[in-house]
C-alpha positions as CSV (number, residue, x, y, z in Angstrom):
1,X,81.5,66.8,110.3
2,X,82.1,67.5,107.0
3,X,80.7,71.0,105.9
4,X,78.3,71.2,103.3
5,X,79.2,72.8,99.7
6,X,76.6,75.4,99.0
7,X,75.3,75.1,95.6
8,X,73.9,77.8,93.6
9,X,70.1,77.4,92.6
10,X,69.8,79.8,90.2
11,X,68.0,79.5,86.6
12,X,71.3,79.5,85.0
13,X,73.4,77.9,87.4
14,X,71.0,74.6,87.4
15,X,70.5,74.7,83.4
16,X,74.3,74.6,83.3
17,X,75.1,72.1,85.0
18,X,72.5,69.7,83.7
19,X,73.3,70.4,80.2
20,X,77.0,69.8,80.9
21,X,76.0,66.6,82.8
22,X,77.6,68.4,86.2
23,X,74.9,67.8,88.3
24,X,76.2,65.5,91.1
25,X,72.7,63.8,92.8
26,X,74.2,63.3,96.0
27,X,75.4,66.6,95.7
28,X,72.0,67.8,95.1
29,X,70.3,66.3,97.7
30,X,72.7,66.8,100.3
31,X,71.1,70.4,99.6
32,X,67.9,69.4,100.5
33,X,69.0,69.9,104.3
34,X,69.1,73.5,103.9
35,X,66.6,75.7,105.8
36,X,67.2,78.6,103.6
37,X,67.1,76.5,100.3
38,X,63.6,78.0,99.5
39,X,63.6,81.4,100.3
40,X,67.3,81.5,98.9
41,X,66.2,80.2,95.6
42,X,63.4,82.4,95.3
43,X,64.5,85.8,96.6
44,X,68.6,85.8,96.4
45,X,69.7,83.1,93.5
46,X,66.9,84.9,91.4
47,X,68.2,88.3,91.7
48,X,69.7,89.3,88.1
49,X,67.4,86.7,86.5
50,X,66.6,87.4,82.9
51,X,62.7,87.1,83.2
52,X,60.4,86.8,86.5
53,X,59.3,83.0,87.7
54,X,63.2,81.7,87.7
55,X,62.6,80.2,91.0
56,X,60.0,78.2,89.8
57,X,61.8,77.0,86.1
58,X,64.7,75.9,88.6
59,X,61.8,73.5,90.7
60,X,60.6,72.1,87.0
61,X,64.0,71.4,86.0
62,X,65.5,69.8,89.5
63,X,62.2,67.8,89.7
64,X,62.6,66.2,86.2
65,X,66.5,65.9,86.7
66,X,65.3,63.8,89.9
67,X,62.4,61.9,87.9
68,X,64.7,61.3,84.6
69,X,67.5,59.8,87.8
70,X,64.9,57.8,89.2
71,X,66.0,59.2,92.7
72,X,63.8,57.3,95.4
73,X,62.7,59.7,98.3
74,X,63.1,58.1,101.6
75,X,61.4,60.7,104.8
76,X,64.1,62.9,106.8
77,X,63.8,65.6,108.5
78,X,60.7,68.1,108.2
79,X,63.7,70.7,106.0
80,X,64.9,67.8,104.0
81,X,61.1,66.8,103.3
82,X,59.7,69.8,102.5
83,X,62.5,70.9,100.0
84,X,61.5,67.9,98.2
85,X,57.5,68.5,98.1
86,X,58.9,72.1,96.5
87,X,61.4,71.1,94.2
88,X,60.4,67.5,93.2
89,X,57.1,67.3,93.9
90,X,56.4,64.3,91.5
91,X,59.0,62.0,93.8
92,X,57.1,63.5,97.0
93,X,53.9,62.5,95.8
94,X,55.2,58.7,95.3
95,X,54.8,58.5,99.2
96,X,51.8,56.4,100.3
97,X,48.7,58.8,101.2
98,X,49.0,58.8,104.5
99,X,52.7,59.2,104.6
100,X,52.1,62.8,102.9
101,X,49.1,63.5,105.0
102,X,51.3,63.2,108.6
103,X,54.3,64.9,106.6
104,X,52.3,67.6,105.8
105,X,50.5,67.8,109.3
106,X,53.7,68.4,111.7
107,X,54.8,71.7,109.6
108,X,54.7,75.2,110.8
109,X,53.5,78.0,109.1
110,X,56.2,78.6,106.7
111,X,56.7,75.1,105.5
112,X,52.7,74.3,105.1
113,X,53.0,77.2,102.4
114,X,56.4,76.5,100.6
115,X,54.6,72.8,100.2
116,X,50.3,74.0,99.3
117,X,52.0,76.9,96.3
118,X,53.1,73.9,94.5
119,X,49.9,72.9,91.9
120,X,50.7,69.3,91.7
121,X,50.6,69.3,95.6
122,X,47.1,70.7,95.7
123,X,45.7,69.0,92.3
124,X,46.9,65.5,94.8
125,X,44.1,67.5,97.5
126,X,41.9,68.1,94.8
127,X,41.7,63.9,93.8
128,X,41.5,63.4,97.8
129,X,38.3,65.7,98.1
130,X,36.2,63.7,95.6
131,X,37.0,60.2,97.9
132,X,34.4,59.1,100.0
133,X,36.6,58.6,103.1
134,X,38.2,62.0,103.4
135,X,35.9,62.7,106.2
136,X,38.4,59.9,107.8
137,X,41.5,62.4,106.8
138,X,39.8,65.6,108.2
139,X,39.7,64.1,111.3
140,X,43.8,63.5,111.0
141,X,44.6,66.9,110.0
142,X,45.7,70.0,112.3
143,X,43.2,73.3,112.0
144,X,46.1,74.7,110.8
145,X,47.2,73.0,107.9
146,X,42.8,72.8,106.9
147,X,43.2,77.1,106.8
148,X,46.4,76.8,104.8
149,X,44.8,74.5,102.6
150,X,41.4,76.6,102.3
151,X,43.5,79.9,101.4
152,X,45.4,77.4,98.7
153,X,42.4,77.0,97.1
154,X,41.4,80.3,96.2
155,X,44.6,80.4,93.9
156,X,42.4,78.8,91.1
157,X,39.6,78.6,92.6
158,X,39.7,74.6,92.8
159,X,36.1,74.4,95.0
160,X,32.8,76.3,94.7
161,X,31.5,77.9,97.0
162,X,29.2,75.2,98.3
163,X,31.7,72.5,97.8
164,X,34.1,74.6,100.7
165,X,31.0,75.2,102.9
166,X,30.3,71.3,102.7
167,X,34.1,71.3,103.2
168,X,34.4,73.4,106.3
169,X,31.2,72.1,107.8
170,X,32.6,68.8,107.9
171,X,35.8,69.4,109.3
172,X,34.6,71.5,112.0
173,X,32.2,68.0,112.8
174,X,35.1,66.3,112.6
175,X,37.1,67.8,115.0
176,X,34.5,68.7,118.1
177,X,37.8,70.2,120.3
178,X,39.4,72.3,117.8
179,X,40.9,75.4,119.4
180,X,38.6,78.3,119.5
181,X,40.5,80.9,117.7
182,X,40.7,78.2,114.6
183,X,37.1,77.2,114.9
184,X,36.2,81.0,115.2
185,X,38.2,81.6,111.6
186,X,36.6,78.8,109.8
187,X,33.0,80.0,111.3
188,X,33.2,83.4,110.2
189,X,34.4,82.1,107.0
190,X,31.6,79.4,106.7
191,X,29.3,82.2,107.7
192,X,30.3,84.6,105.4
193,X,29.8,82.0,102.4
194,X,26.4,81.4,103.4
195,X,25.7,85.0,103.2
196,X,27.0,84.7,100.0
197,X,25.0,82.5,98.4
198,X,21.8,83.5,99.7
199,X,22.9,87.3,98.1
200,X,23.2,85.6,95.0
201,X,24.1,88.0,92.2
202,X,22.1,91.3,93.3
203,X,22.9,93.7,91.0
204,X,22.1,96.9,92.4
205,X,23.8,99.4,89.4
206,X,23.0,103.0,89.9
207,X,22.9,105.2,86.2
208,X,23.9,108.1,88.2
209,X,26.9,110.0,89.6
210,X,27.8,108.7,92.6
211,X,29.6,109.9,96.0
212,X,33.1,108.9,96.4
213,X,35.6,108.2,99.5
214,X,39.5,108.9,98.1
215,X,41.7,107.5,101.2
216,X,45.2,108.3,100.2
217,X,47.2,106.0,102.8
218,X,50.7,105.6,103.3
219,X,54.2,107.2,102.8
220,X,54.6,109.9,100.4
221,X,57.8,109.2,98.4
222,X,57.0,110.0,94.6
223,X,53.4,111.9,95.4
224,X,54.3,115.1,93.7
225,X,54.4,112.8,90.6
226,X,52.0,110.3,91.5
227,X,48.7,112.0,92.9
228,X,48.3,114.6,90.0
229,X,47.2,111.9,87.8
230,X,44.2,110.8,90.6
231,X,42.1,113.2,88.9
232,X,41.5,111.8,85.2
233,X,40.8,108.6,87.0
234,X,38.3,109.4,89.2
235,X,37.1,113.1,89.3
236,X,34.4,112.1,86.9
237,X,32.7,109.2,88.7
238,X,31.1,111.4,91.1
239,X,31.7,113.9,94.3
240,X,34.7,113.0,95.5
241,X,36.2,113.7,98.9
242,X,39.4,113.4,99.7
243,X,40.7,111.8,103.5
244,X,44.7,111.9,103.6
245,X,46.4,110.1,106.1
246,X,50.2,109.9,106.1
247,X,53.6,110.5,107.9
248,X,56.5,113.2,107.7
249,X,59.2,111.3,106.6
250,X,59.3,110.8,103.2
251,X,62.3,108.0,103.5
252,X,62.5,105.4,100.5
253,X,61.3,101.9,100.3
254,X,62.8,98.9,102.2
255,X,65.5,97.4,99.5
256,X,65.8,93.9,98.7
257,X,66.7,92.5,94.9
258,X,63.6,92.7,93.8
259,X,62.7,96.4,94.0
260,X,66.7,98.2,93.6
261,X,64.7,100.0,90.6
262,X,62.8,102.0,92.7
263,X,65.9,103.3,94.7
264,X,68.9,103.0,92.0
265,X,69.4,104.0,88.5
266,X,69.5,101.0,86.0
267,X,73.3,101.5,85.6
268,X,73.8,101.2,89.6
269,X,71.1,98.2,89.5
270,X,72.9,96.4,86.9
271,X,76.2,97.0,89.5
272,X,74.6,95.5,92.4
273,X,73.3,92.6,90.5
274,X,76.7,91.7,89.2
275,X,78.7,92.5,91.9
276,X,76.6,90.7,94.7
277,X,79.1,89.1,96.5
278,X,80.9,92.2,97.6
279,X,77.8,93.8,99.8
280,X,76.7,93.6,103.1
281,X,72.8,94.0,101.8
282,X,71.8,94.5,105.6
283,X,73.6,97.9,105.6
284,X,71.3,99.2,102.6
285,X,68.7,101.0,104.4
286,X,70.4,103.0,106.8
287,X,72.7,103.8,104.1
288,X,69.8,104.7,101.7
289,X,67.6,106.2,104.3
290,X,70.9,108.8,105.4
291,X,71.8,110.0,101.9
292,X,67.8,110.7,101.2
293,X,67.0,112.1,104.5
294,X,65.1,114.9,104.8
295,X,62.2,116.0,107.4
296,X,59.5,117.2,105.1
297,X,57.6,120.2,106.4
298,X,53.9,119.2,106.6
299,X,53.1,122.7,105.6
300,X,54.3,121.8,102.0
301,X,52.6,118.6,102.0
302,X,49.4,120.1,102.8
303,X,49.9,122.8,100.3
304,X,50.9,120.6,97.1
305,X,48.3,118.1,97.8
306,X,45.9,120.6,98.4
307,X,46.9,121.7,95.1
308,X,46.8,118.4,93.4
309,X,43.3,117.4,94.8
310,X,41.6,121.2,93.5
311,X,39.0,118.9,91.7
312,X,37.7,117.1,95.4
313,X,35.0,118.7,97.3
314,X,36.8,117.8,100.8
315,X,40.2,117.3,101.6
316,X,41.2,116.4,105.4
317,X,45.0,115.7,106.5
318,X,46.3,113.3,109.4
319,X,49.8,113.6,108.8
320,X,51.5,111.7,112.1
321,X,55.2,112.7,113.4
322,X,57.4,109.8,111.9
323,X,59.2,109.7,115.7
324,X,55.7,110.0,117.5
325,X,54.9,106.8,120.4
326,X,54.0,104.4,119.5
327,X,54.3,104.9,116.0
328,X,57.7,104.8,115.9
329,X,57.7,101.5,117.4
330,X,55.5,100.4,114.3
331,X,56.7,97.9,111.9
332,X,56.3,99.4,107.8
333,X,53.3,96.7,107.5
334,X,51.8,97.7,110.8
335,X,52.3,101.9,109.5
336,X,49.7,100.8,106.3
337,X,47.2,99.3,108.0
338,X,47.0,102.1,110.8
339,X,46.8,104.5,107.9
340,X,44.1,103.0,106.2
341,X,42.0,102.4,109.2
342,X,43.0,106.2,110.4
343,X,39.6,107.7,109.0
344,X,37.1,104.5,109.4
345,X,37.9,104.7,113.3
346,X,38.3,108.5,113.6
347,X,35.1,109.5,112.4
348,X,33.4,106.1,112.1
349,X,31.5,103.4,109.9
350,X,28.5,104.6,109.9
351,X,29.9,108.4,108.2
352,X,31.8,106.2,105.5
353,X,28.3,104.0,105.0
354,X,27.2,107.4,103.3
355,X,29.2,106.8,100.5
356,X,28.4,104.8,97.4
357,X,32.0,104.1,96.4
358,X,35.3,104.1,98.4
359,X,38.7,103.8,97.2
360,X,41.7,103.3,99.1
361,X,45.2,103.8,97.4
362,X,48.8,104.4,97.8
363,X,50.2,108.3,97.3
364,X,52.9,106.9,95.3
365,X,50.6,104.3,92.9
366,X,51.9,106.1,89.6
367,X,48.8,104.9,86.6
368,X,49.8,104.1,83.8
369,X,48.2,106.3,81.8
370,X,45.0,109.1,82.1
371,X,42.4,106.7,81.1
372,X,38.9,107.6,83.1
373,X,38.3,104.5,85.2
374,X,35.2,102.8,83.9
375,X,33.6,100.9,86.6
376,X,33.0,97.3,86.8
377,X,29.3,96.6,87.1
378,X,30.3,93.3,89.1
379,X,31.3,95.9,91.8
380,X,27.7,96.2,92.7
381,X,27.2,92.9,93.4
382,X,27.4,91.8,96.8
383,X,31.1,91.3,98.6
384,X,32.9,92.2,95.5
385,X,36.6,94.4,95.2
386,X,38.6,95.5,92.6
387,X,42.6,95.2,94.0
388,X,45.7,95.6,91.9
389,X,46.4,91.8,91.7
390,X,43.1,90.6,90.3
391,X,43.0,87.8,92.4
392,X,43.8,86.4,95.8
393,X,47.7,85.2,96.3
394,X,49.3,82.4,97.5
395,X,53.0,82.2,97.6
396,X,55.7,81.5,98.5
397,X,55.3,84.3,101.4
398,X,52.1,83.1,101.9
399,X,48.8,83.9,101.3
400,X,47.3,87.9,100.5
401,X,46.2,89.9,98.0
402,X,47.1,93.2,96.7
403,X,47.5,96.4,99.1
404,X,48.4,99.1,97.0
405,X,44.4,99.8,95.4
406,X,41.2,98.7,96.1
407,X,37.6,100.0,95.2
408,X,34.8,98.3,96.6
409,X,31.2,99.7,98.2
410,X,31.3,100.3,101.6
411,X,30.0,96.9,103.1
412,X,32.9,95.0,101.1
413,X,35.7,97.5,101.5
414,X,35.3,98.7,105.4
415,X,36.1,95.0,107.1
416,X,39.5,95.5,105.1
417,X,40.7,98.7,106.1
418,X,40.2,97.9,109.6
419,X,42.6,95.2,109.8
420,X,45.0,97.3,112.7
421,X,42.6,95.7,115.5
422,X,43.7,92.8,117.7
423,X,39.8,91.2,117.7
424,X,40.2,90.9,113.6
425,X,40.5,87.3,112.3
426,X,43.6,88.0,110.1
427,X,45.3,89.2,113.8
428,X,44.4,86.2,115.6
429,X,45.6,84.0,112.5
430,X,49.1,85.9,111.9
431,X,49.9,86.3,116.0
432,X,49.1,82.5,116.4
433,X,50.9,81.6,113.5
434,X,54.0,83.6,112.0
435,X,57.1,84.4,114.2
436,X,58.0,88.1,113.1
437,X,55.2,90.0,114.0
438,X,51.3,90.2,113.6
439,X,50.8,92.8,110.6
440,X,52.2,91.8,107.1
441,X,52.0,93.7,103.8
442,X,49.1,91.7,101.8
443,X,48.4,89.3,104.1
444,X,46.0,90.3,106.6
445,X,44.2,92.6,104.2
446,X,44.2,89.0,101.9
447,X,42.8,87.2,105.2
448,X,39.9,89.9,106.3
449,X,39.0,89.7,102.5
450,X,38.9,86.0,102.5
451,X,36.9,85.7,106.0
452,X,34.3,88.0,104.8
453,X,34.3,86.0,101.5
454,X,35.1,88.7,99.2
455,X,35.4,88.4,95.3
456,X,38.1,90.2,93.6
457,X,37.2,91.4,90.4
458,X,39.8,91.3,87.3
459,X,42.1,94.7,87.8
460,X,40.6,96.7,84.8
461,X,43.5,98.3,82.2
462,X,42.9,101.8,83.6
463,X,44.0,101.0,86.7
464,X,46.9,99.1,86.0
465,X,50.1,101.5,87.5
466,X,53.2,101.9,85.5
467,X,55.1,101.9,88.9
468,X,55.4,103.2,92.1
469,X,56.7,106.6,92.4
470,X,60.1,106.9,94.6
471,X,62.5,109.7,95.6
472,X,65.0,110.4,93.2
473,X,66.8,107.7,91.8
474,X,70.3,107.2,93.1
475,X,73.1,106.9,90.3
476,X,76.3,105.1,90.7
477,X,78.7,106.7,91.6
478,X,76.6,107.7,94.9
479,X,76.4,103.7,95.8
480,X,80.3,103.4,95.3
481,X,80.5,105.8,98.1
482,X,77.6,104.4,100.5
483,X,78.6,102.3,103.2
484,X,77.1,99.0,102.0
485,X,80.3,97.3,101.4
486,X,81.8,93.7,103.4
């Protein structure tokens, strides 16, 4: 068999070969067999792109290329179909409506996601809602794909509230032997709306200075420059005390294209960029973690942060050995959410519920500027959380919402910061559902949010972070000499 001729779907690469009237159509959807079409477009062909979102200019211009060609789509395999619901979704959505139903219902995990982040996709959902006989297509569809498709809603927020308790109150009729650990999800989550709306908008603002939880959580690459600017944000909100809970090792961030800036200098970035082809990318963290390596002594950590938190009225350390069992058996996203749930489950819920204010960010969340925060009124109304995204996210990694800063009153922030516990719905939902692992950066904070029906408020200027503080950057000629090379 013939083997197939990769072709490059990058912004420019596409626009190219469009505009030069190169595009072969049976070239192009021969590529639609791909497994790694998707996540190649979006995380390796986009590398060196001249603004963000590439990925998603080179879906607009393959689906009208497709459209313009009149290209009829004719069902393969569940690859081959679901590369066409993400990069022609116009020609997808020609199928009959129960053709894209039973399409939609036999993906995994994965695929259901790469197909719901498309808009025209859910906007076809949207139409199907408002028909008197989708109680008929409930009934057809997998508990699984009904989740994915209520955590695709929240990316505009499609539904009101009542509309998805109608919503998952009819499914769950629908389907009387759904498996428990689904039905359990979708009843805390119908739950939690009901609460909701029988809070209403309770706005219980205090004119007074209140007292404040700081949980500093996670590795400390780039706090000496980070942390010392915590004080003209917050010092003069209230009494602050300070809970610290961290690891030895310093190390660097996990590379991949999209954050080289935080480990290399621009000229080395620009290098890597350009000279792609030539590196073995999975060599890049030993390589990166070996020239950078050095055992911190906790000593000094205590000591500088000590210093840098003067202003708090209690500091407390738990500062674990980076080669300690099991932690060092911990995946990165698994290390963050046993740092933020460190101090909740070492001295309690109850001691936190003392507080009228708890915020939870990163040592290395660098602001981008000395601003005093000014609080969101909206943060004393029930279930509500201020994150560094704004918003809930659903892409094409799935569905989340920003771990790096959140500020929320006890009852709203607590259920997120104890997400490293097996009986949490965001742990039943990744084990049963993704293949690499049960803890994931932004998602299973973004599912205990979403469970427990939490709104998150627009990210206020003052909090917005320049960047996040690394190690010292590496220049150039250190990354010719690194063993990253073919």
């Amino acid at each position: 068999m013939k083997k197939m001729k990769e072709l490059i779907f990058s912004e420019e690469n596409i626009q190219s070969l469009i505009e030069n009237n190169l595009l072969d159509i049976n070239e192009l959807v021969e590529q639609f067999h791909r497994s790694n079409l998707i996540s190649h477009t979006r995380y390796v062909y986009s590398m060196g792109a001249k603004s963000w979102g590439s990925w998603e200019r080179v879906s607009i211009m393959i689906n009208k290329f497709l459209s313009e060609k009149d290209w009829k789509f004719e069902p393969s395999s569940e690859t081959f179909n679901v590369n066409v619901a993400y990069f022609a979704p116009s020609i997808f959505l020609k199928l009959k409506e129960y053709e894209i139903i039973d399409i939609i219902n036999n993906l995994n995990q994965q695929q259901l996601v790469y197909v719901l982040v498309k808009d025209e996709i859910m906007d076809f959902f949207i139409t199907l809602f408002k028909n008197p006989l989708f109680i008929f297509v409930l009934r057809r569809i997998n508990p699984i794909f009904f989740i994915n498709l209520l955590l695709a809603l929240t990316k505009k927020n499609y539904v009101s509230i009542k509309d998805e308790i109608n919503l998952i109150s009819l499914f769950i009729k629908a389907n009387s032997k759904i498996n428990s650990t689904y039905k359990d999800i979708l009843e805390f989550r119908l739950n939690s709306l009901k609460n909701k709306v029988s809070q209403g908008k309770n706005n219980n603002s205090k004119n007074m200075l209140m007292k404040i939880a700081l949980l500093i959580c996670g590795q400390l690459r780039g706090y000496e420059e980070a942390i010392p600017r915590f004080a003209s944000k917050f010092r003069f909100l209230g009494s602050v005390d300070a809970y610290i809970s961290t690891w030895d090792n310093i190390g660097s961030t996990r590379f991949n294209a999209q954050n080289s800036y935080r480990i290399f200098e621009k000229e080395a970035c620009d290098f890597i960029a350009k000279e792609q082809d030539i590196f073995d990318f999975s060599k890049f963290d030993t390589a990166i973690n070996s020239y950078l390596s050095n055992d911190t002594i906790e000593t000094i950590i205590k000591d500088n942060i000590s210093n840098y938190l003067q202003w708090c009225n209690l500091i407390q350390f738990n500062i674990k050995k980076y080669t300690e069992y099991p932690y060092n058996l911990m995946s990165n996203s698994e290390k963050m959410y046993y740092h933020n749930a460190y101090w909740v489950n070492t001295l309690g819920e109850e001691y936190f519920k003392q507080y009228d204010l708890i915020i939870k960010i990163r040592p290395d969340y660098f602001f981008k500027d000395s601003t005093p925060l000014i609080l969101d009124k909206r943060l004393n109304e029930y279930k509500t959380l201020i994150t560094d995204t704004s918003n809930y996210l659903f892409l094409e990694w799935g569905f989340g919402m920003g771990d790096q800063l959140w500020i929320g009153k006890p009852d709203s922030i607590l259920p997120i910061l104890k997400c490293h516990n097996h009986s949490t719905i965001s742990y039943q939902f990744t084990s049963n559902t993704l293949e690499k692992g049960a803890y994931h950066g932004h998602i299973n904070c973004g599912l205990e949010a979403w469970g427990n029906a939490l709104s998150l408020l627009e990210t206020p200027s003052s909090l917005q972070k320049s960047r996040l503080s690394g190690t010292k950057l590496i220049p150039l000629n250190v990354l010719r000499d690194m063993d990253i090379y073919k």
